[in-house]
N, C-alpha and C positions, 0 to 999 in steps of 0.2 A: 673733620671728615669722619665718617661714618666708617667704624669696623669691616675691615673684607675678606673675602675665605682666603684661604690658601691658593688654591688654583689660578684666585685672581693677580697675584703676584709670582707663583713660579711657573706658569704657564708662558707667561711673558720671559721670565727668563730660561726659560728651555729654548722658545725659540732662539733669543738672542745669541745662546752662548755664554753667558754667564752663571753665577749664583748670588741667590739673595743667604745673608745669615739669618740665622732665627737665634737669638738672643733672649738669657734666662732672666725674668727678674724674680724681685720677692718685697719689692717696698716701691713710693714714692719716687726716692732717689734714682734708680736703679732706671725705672719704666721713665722717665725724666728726660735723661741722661742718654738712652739710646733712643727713643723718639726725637728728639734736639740734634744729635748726630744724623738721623736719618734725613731730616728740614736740609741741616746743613749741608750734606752732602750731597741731596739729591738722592736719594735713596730709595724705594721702599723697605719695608720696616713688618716683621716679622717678631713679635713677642713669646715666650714660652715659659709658660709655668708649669710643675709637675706636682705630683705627689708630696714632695718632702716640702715644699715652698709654699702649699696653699694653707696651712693649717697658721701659718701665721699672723695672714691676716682674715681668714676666710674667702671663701668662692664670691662669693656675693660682689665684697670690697672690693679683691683684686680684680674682677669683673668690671667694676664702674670704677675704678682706679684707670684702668685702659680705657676707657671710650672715654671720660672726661679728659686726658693728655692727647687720646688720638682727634679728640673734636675741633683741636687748634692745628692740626699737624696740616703740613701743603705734601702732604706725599700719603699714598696709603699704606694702611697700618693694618694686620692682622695680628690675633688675640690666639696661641694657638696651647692646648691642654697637651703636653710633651710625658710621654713613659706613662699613661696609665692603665693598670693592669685590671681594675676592674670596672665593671659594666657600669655600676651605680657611682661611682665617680664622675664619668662618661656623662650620664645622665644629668646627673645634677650642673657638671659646667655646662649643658648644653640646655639647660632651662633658666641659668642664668643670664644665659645672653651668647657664650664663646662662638665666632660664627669657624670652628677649627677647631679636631680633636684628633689626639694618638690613642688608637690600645694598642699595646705590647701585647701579645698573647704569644711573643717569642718562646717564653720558657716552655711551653705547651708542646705536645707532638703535632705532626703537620693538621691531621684533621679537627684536633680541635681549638689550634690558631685558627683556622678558618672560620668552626664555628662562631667562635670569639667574636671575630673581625667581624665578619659579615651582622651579627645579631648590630651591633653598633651601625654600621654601613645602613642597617635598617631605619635603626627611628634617624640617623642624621640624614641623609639626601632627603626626604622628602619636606624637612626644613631649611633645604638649600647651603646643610652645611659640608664641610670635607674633613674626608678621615684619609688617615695616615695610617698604615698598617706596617709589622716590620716583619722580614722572612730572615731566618736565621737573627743569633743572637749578638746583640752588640754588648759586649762584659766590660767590667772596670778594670783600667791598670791597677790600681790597687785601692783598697777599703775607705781610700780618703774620697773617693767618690760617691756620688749618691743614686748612681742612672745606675742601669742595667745589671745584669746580672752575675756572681763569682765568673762565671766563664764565658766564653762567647764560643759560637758555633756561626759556622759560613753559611752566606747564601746559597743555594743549590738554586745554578741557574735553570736548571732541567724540570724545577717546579714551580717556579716564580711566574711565568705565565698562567698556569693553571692557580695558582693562586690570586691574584688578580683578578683570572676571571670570575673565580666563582666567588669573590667576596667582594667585586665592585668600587676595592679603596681607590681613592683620587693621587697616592703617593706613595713609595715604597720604600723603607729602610731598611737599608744595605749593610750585610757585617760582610766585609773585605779583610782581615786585619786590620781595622779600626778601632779603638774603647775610649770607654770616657774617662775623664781624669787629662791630667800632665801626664804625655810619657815619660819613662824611665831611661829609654832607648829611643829611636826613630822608629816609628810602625814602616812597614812594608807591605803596602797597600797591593793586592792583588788585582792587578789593573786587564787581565784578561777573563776572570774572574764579571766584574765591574762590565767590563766591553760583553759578553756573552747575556750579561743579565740586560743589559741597554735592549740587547738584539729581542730578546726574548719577550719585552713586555711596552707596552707603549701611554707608559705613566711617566712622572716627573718622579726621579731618581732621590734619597734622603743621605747626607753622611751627616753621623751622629759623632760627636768625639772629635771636634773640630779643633779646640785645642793644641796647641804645640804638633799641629801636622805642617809637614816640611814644605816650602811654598812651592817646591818643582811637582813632588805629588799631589799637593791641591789643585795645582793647574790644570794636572794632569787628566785626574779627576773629575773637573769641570768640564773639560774638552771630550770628553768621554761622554758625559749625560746626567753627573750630578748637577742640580739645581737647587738647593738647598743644604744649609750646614748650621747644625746646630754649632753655639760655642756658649759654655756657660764657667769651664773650669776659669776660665786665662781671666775673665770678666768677675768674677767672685776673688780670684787672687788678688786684683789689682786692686780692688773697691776694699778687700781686706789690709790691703801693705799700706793701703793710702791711712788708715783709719792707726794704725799703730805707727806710722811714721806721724801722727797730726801733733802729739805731745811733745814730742824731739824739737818741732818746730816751732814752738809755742802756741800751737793752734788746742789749747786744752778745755775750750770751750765745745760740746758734744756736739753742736751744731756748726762748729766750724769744721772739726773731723767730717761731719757728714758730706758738706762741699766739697771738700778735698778729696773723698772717696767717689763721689758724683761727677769728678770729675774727668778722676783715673779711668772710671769704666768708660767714661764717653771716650777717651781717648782711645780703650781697647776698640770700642764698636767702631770710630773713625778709618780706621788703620784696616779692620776686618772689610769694610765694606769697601774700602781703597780694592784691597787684594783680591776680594770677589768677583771684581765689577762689575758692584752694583749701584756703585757712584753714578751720578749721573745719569742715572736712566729715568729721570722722572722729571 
Protein backbone atom coordinates (compact mmCIF):
# COMPACT_ATOMS: atom_id res chain seq x y z
CA UNK A 1 0.00 0.00 0.00
CA UNK A 2 1.04 3.19 -0.95
CA UNK A 3 2.34 6.00 1.78
CA UNK A 4 -0.77 8.40 3.06
CA UNK A 5 -0.78 11.81 4.75
CA UNK A 6 -1.60 12.39 7.99
CA UNK A 7 -5.15 13.74 7.62
CA UNK A 8 -5.86 10.44 5.91
CA UNK A 9 -5.67 8.58 9.05
CA UNK A 10 -6.55 11.08 11.98
CA UNK A 11 -9.31 12.52 10.16
CA UNK A 12 -10.89 9.22 10.48
CA UNK A 13 -10.14 9.06 13.95
CA UNK A 14 -11.32 12.41 15.14
CA UNK A 15 -14.44 11.42 13.76
CA UNK A 16 -14.51 8.03 15.42
CA UNK A 17 -13.47 8.94 18.79
CA UNK A 18 -10.28 7.47 19.09
CA UNK A 19 -6.44 7.98 18.52
CA UNK A 20 -4.12 6.60 16.23
CA UNK A 21 -0.13 6.45 17.85
CA UNK A 22 2.62 7.73 15.67
CA UNK A 23 5.53 5.68 16.62
CA UNK A 24 9.43 6.45 16.36
CA UNK A 25 11.64 4.41 14.36
CA UNK A 26 15.40 4.64 13.25
CA UNK A 27 16.24 1.15 11.65
CA UNK A 28 14.73 -2.02 9.66
CA UNK A 29 13.75 -3.54 12.89
CA UNK A 30 11.94 -1.07 14.49
CA UNK A 31 9.83 0.28 11.07
CA UNK A 32 9.13 -3.96 10.84
CA UNK A 33 8.09 -4.48 13.94
CA UNK A 34 5.35 -1.57 14.23
CA UNK A 35 4.03 -1.92 10.55
CA UNK A 36 3.44 -6.01 11.47
CA UNK A 37 1.69 -4.92 14.67
CA UNK A 38 -0.41 -2.40 12.83
CA UNK A 39 -1.38 -5.71 9.87
CA UNK A 40 -1.95 -7.54 13.11
CA UNK A 41 -4.18 -5.57 14.82
CA UNK A 42 -5.92 -3.85 12.37
CA UNK A 43 -4.67 -0.69 12.88
CA UNK A 44 -3.52 2.12 10.90
CA UNK A 45 -0.06 2.93 11.19
CA UNK A 46 1.64 6.15 11.77
CA UNK A 47 5.64 6.23 11.40
CA UNK A 48 7.97 9.12 12.89
CA UNK A 49 11.21 10.13 12.42
CA UNK A 50 13.08 13.17 13.69
CA UNK A 51 16.13 14.97 13.77
CA UNK A 52 18.34 12.97 15.97
CA UNK A 53 17.27 9.46 14.18
CA UNK A 54 17.73 10.44 10.38
CA UNK A 55 21.49 11.02 10.28
CA UNK A 56 21.81 7.33 10.87
CA UNK A 57 20.69 6.17 8.14
CA UNK A 58 19.95 9.03 5.95
CA UNK A 59 16.68 10.65 4.55
CA UNK A 60 16.86 9.08 1.49
CA UNK A 61 17.03 5.18 3.13
CA UNK A 62 14.74 5.88 5.83
CA UNK A 63 12.42 7.21 3.09
CA UNK A 64 12.34 3.94 1.02
CA UNK A 65 12.99 1.96 4.21
CA UNK A 66 9.00 2.92 4.67
CA UNK A 67 7.39 2.46 1.47
CA UNK A 68 9.19 -0.76 0.76
CA UNK A 69 7.54 -2.36 4.57
CA UNK A 70 4.42 -0.08 3.98
CA UNK A 71 4.13 -1.65 0.10
CA UNK A 72 3.02 -5.17 1.81
CA UNK A 73 1.10 -3.72 4.72
CA UNK A 74 -3.19 -4.36 4.41
CA UNK A 75 -3.76 -1.17 6.50
CA UNK A 76 -2.50 2.40 5.75
CA UNK A 77 0.80 3.60 6.74
CA UNK A 78 1.89 7.21 6.90
CA UNK A 79 5.74 8.36 6.97
CA UNK A 80 5.49 11.37 9.08
CA UNK A 81 9.13 14.04 9.66
CA UNK A 82 8.42 14.60 13.82
CA UNK A 83 10.37 17.99 15.84
CA UNK A 84 11.78 19.55 12.91
CA UNK A 85 13.14 22.90 13.57
CA UNK A 86 14.30 23.90 10.46
CA UNK A 87 12.99 24.85 6.92
CA UNK A 88 15.74 22.82 4.86
CA UNK A 89 15.31 19.67 6.66
CA UNK A 90 11.56 20.24 5.98
CA UNK A 91 12.58 20.36 2.51
CA UNK A 92 14.69 17.86 1.75
CA UNK A 93 12.19 14.99 3.55
CA UNK A 94 9.73 16.30 1.44
CA UNK A 95 11.58 15.88 -1.81
CA UNK A 96 12.39 12.61 -0.70
CA UNK A 97 9.20 11.40 -0.97
CA UNK A 98 7.56 11.97 3.27
CA UNK A 99 3.78 12.53 2.27
CA UNK A 100 3.87 14.16 6.31
CA UNK A 101 5.92 16.76 8.07
CA UNK A 102 6.28 18.74 11.63
CA UNK A 103 8.19 22.11 12.19
CA UNK A 104 8.58 23.08 15.76
CA UNK A 105 9.05 26.61 15.58
CA UNK A 106 7.66 26.41 19.33
CA UNK A 107 10.96 27.86 20.82
CA UNK A 108 10.26 31.06 18.65
CA UNK A 109 7.84 34.13 19.74
CA UNK A 110 4.26 33.76 18.48
CA UNK A 111 4.83 35.68 15.10
CA UNK A 112 7.65 34.14 14.09
CA UNK A 113 6.33 30.33 14.88
CA UNK A 114 3.86 31.49 12.48
CA UNK A 115 6.11 32.71 10.02
CA UNK A 116 8.01 29.35 10.33
CA UNK A 117 4.92 27.41 9.96
CA UNK A 118 3.16 28.87 7.48
CA UNK A 119 6.62 29.39 4.96
CA UNK A 120 6.49 25.22 5.17
CA UNK A 121 2.53 25.01 4.94
CA UNK A 122 3.58 26.76 1.68
CA UNK A 123 5.80 24.59 -0.49
CA UNK A 124 3.91 21.30 1.37
CA UNK A 125 -0.05 21.65 0.33
CA UNK A 126 0.31 22.34 -2.92
CA UNK A 127 2.19 18.74 -3.04
CA UNK A 128 -0.82 17.43 -1.21
CA UNK A 129 1.32 17.06 1.71
CA UNK A 130 0.37 17.80 5.77
CA UNK A 131 2.11 19.78 8.26
CA UNK A 132 1.75 19.61 11.88
CA UNK A 133 2.45 22.65 13.55
CA UNK A 134 3.06 23.08 17.52
CA UNK A 135 1.57 26.22 19.73
CA UNK A 136 3.41 26.49 22.89
CA UNK A 137 6.24 24.24 23.88
CA UNK A 138 6.28 20.56 24.65
CA UNK A 139 9.95 20.24 27.05
CA UNK A 140 11.71 16.95 28.19
CA UNK A 141 11.27 15.50 31.68
CA UNK A 142 14.81 15.26 31.67
CA UNK A 143 18.16 15.42 29.36
CA UNK A 144 17.66 11.49 28.66
CA UNK A 145 15.35 12.82 26.04
CA UNK A 146 15.88 13.96 22.63
CA UNK A 147 12.43 15.80 21.54
CA UNK A 148 11.66 19.20 22.62
CA UNK A 149 13.02 21.60 24.42
CA UNK A 150 14.77 22.38 28.39
CA UNK A 151 11.36 23.76 29.19
CA UNK A 152 7.90 23.59 28.03
CA UNK A 153 5.38 26.50 27.81
CA UNK A 154 1.44 25.98 27.59
CA UNK A 155 -0.78 26.37 24.85
CA UNK A 156 -2.59 29.64 25.05
CA UNK A 157 -5.96 28.66 23.90
CA UNK A 158 -6.76 32.48 23.27
CA UNK A 159 -4.32 32.26 20.22
CA UNK A 160 -4.50 28.84 18.82
CA UNK A 161 -7.26 29.73 16.48
CA UNK A 162 -5.64 32.63 15.02
CA UNK A 163 -2.72 30.64 14.67
CA UNK A 164 -4.16 28.06 12.69
CA UNK A 165 -5.71 30.26 10.67
CA UNK A 166 -3.05 32.18 9.39
CA UNK A 167 -0.62 29.33 8.85
CA UNK A 168 -3.09 26.75 7.39
CA UNK A 169 -1.40 23.57 9.50
CA UNK A 170 -3.54 20.35 9.04
CA UNK A 171 -2.68 19.47 13.09
CA UNK A 172 -1.77 21.04 16.10
CA UNK A 173 0.56 20.12 19.07
CA UNK A 174 -0.61 20.74 22.29
CA UNK A 175 1.73 21.39 25.53
CA UNK A 176 -0.88 20.65 28.43
CA UNK A 177 1.58 19.45 31.01
CA UNK A 178 2.85 17.02 28.85
CA UNK A 179 7.05 16.19 27.81
CA UNK A 180 8.75 13.83 26.37
CA UNK A 181 10.74 11.15 28.12
CA UNK A 182 9.54 8.65 31.08
CA UNK A 183 7.97 10.60 33.70
CA UNK A 184 9.51 10.99 37.02
CA UNK A 185 6.17 11.62 38.51
CA UNK A 186 2.56 11.42 36.89
CA UNK A 187 2.03 14.49 34.57
CA UNK A 188 -1.15 16.46 35.31
CA UNK A 189 -2.68 17.09 32.15
CA UNK A 190 -4.64 20.29 31.89
CA UNK A 191 -7.75 19.01 30.57
CA UNK A 192 -9.73 22.39 30.56
CA UNK A 193 -6.92 23.80 29.03
CA UNK A 194 -7.11 20.86 26.13
CA UNK A 195 -11.22 21.33 26.15
CA UNK A 196 -10.97 25.41 25.53
CA UNK A 197 -8.23 24.64 22.76
CA UNK A 198 -10.74 21.72 21.08
CA UNK A 199 -13.40 24.76 21.13
CA UNK A 200 -11.18 27.07 19.76
CA UNK A 201 -9.77 25.47 16.59
CA UNK A 202 -11.25 22.87 14.12
CA UNK A 203 -7.99 20.82 13.34
CA UNK A 204 -7.17 17.25 14.53
CA UNK A 205 -5.52 17.75 18.08
CA UNK A 206 -1.36 16.31 18.61
CA UNK A 207 -0.17 14.76 22.31
CA UNK A 208 3.53 14.46 22.14
CA UNK A 209 5.04 12.67 25.18
CA UNK A 210 2.82 9.60 25.13
CA UNK A 211 4.93 7.78 27.23
CA UNK A 212 4.18 6.65 30.69
CA UNK A 213 0.83 8.79 30.61
CA UNK A 214 -1.69 7.42 32.98
CA UNK A 215 -4.47 5.44 30.89
CA UNK A 216 -7.39 7.42 32.76
CA UNK A 217 -5.77 10.82 31.46
CA UNK A 218 -5.15 9.44 28.01
CA UNK A 219 -8.66 8.51 27.74
CA UNK A 220 -9.30 11.44 28.93
CA UNK A 221 -7.64 13.10 26.56
CA UNK A 222 -8.85 11.22 23.63
CA UNK A 223 -12.54 12.06 24.57
CA UNK A 224 -11.70 15.57 24.64
CA UNK A 225 -10.25 15.83 20.78
CA UNK A 226 -6.82 14.29 20.93
CA UNK A 227 -6.25 12.18 17.76
CA UNK A 228 -2.95 11.47 17.65
CA UNK A 229 0.05 10.43 20.17
CA UNK A 230 3.30 10.35 19.72
CA UNK A 231 5.15 7.37 21.70
CA UNK A 232 8.81 6.98 21.01
CA UNK A 233 10.44 6.77 24.88
CA UNK A 234 8.63 3.46 26.20
CA UNK A 235 9.32 1.91 22.48
CA UNK A 236 13.25 2.72 22.40
CA UNK A 237 13.32 1.39 26.17
CA UNK A 238 11.99 -1.76 25.35
CA UNK A 239 13.80 -2.44 21.94
CA UNK A 240 16.92 -1.31 24.48
CA UNK A 241 16.24 -3.80 27.62
CA UNK A 242 15.51 -6.58 25.08
CA UNK A 243 18.91 -6.08 23.42
CA UNK A 244 21.08 -6.25 26.90
CA UNK A 245 18.83 -8.88 28.30
CA UNK A 246 19.79 -11.05 24.69
CA UNK A 247 23.37 -12.34 26.26
CA UNK A 248 21.82 -13.29 29.84
CA UNK A 249 19.81 -15.58 27.58
CA UNK A 250 22.16 -17.07 25.52
CA UNK A 251 21.01 -15.10 22.60
CA UNK A 252 24.77 -13.69 22.07
CA UNK A 253 24.53 -13.82 18.46
CA UNK A 254 23.81 -9.84 17.25
CA UNK A 255 21.22 -10.82 15.15
CA UNK A 256 19.40 -12.90 17.53
CA UNK A 257 19.56 -9.73 20.18
CA UNK A 258 18.12 -7.92 17.13
CA UNK A 259 14.82 -10.27 17.20
CA UNK A 260 14.44 -10.14 20.53
CA UNK A 261 14.53 -6.39 20.45
CA UNK A 262 12.10 -6.34 17.32
CA UNK A 263 10.01 -7.93 19.11
CA UNK A 264 9.75 -6.17 22.46
CA UNK A 265 8.78 -2.89 20.47
CA UNK A 266 6.15 -4.72 18.60
CA UNK A 267 4.88 -5.67 21.80
CA UNK A 268 4.95 -1.83 22.98
CA UNK A 269 3.02 -0.80 19.68
CA UNK A 270 0.47 -3.97 20.26
CA UNK A 271 -0.50 -2.76 23.66
CA UNK A 272 -0.38 1.13 22.56
CA UNK A 273 -2.79 0.66 19.87
CA UNK A 274 -5.04 -1.70 22.08
CA UNK A 275 -5.26 1.45 24.54
CA UNK A 276 -5.83 4.01 21.76
CA UNK A 277 -8.36 2.29 19.78
CA UNK A 278 -7.07 2.06 17.04
CA UNK A 279 -7.44 -1.72 16.90
CA UNK A 280 -9.52 -2.65 14.69
CA UNK A 281 -10.55 0.21 12.78
CA UNK A 282 -9.22 -1.04 9.45
Amino acid sequence: MKLVSLTDIIEPARRGGYAVGAYNYCNAETVQAIIEQGCNQRSPVILIIGPWELPLLGIKTVTRLAEMTAADASVPVCLHLDHATEFEMVKECIDAGFPSVMIDASQYDFEENIRRTKAVVEIAHPLGITVEGELGAVGRVDDGGVEGGAESTLTDPARAAEFVERTGVDALATSIGNAHGMYKQLPELDFDRLEAIQRAVDIPLVLHGGSGTPRDQLHRAIDIGICKVNVATELALAYLEAIRQAPEKGRTWYAHALMDAKAAAGEVVARWMVELGSAGRV
